[in-house]
C-alpha positions in Angstrom: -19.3 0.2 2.7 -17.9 3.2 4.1 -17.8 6.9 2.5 -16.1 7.2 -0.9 -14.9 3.2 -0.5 -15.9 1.2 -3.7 -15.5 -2.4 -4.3 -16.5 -3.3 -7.2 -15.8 -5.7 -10.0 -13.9 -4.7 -12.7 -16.2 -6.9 -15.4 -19.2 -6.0 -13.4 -21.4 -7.3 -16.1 -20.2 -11.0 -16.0 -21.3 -13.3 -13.7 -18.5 -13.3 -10.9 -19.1 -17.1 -9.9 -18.9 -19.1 -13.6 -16.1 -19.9 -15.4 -15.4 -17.6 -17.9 -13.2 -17.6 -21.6 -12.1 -16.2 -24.1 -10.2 -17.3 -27.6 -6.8 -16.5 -27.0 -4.8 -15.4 -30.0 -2.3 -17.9 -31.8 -3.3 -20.8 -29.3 -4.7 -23.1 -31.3 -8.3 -22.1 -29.9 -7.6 -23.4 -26.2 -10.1 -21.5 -24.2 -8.2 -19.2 -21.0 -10.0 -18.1 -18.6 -10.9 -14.6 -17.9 -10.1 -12.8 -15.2 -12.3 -11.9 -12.6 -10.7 -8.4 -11.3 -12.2 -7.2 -8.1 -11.0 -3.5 -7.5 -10.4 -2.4 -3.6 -10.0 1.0 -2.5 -9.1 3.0 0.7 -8.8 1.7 4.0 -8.6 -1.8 5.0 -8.6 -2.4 9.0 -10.4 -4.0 11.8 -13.5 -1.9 11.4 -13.5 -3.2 8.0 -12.4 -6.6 8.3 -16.0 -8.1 8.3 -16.9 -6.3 4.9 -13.6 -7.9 3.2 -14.9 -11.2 5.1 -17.8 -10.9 2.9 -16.2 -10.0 -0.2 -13.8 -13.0 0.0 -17.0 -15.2 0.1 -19.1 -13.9 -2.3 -15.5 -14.1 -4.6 -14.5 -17.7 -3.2 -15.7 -19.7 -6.3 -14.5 -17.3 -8.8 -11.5 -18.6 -11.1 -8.8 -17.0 -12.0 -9.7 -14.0 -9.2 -7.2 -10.8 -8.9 -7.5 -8.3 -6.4 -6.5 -4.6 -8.0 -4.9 -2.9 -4.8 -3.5 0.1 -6.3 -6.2 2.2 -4.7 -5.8 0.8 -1.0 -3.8 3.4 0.8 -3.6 1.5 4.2 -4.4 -2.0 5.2 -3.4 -3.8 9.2 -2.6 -7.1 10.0 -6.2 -8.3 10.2 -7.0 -7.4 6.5 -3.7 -9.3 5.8 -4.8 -12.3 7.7 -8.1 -12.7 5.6 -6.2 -12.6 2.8 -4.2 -15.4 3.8 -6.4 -17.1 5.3 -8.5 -17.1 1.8 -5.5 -18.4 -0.4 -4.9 -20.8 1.6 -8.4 -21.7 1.5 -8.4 -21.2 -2.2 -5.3 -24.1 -2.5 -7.1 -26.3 -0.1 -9.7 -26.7 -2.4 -7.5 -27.2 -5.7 -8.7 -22.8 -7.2 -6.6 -21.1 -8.3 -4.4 -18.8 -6.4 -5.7 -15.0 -5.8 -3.4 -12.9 -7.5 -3.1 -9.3 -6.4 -2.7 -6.7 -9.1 -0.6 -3.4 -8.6 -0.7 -3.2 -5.1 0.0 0.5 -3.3 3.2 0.9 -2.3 2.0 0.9 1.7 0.3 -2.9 0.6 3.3 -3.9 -1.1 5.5 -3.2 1.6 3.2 -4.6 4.2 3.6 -7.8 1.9 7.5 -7.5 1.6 7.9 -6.7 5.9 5.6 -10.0 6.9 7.8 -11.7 4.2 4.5 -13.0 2.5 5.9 -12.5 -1.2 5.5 -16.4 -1.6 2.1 -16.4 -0.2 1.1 -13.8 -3.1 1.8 -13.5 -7.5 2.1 -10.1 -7.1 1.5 -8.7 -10.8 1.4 -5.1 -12.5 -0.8 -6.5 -14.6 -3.0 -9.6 -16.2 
């Protein structure tokens, strides 16, 4: 990681790869999975692109996974890619979709010019 940059879970002490659940209120006892939040922050470029490489592997198993963006103040077309590259990955193998949580406003613009809105649940919260 570089300077200042954190990644970090936002459950850190739950296992990231198992399933996870909790009772949900008023639903009869069905067990719904908990979230696994994984919390980016600063820059997200080429120089970076093999760290968020690794990240999206170490995540790949995890269900349901979000991605908190709010803290990523700049992100290029190769951190985009991964992403896209993982989802895709993700349906291929019958996951979940990654949804990404409060994204920046530069992310969620990024998102809105490449017209990847349908690639993405873009959510405020979970």
């Amino acid at each position: 990681m570089n300077g200042g940059d954190v990644i970090l879970p936002a459950n850190a002490d739950l296992p990231s790869s198992r399933r996870l659940t909790r009772r949900a209120a008023g639903a009869n006892n069905e067990s719904v999975a908990q979230p696994i939040i994984v919390r980016l922050q600063g820059e997200y470029d080429i120089a970076r692109r093999d760290e968020l490489d690794d990240l999206l592997d170490r995540y790949g198993d995890a269900e349901p996974l979000a991605f908190d963006l709010n803290d990523v103040h700049s992100i290029d077309t190769s951190a985009i890619r991964s992403l896209v590259r993982f989802q895709r990955a993700r349906k291929e193998a019958g996951r979940t979709p990654l949804v990404l949580l409060k994204p920046s406003p530069v992310v969620r613009d990024f998102i809105e010019k490449a017209q990847l809105n349908h690639t993405f649940e873009v959510r405020e919260d979970y």
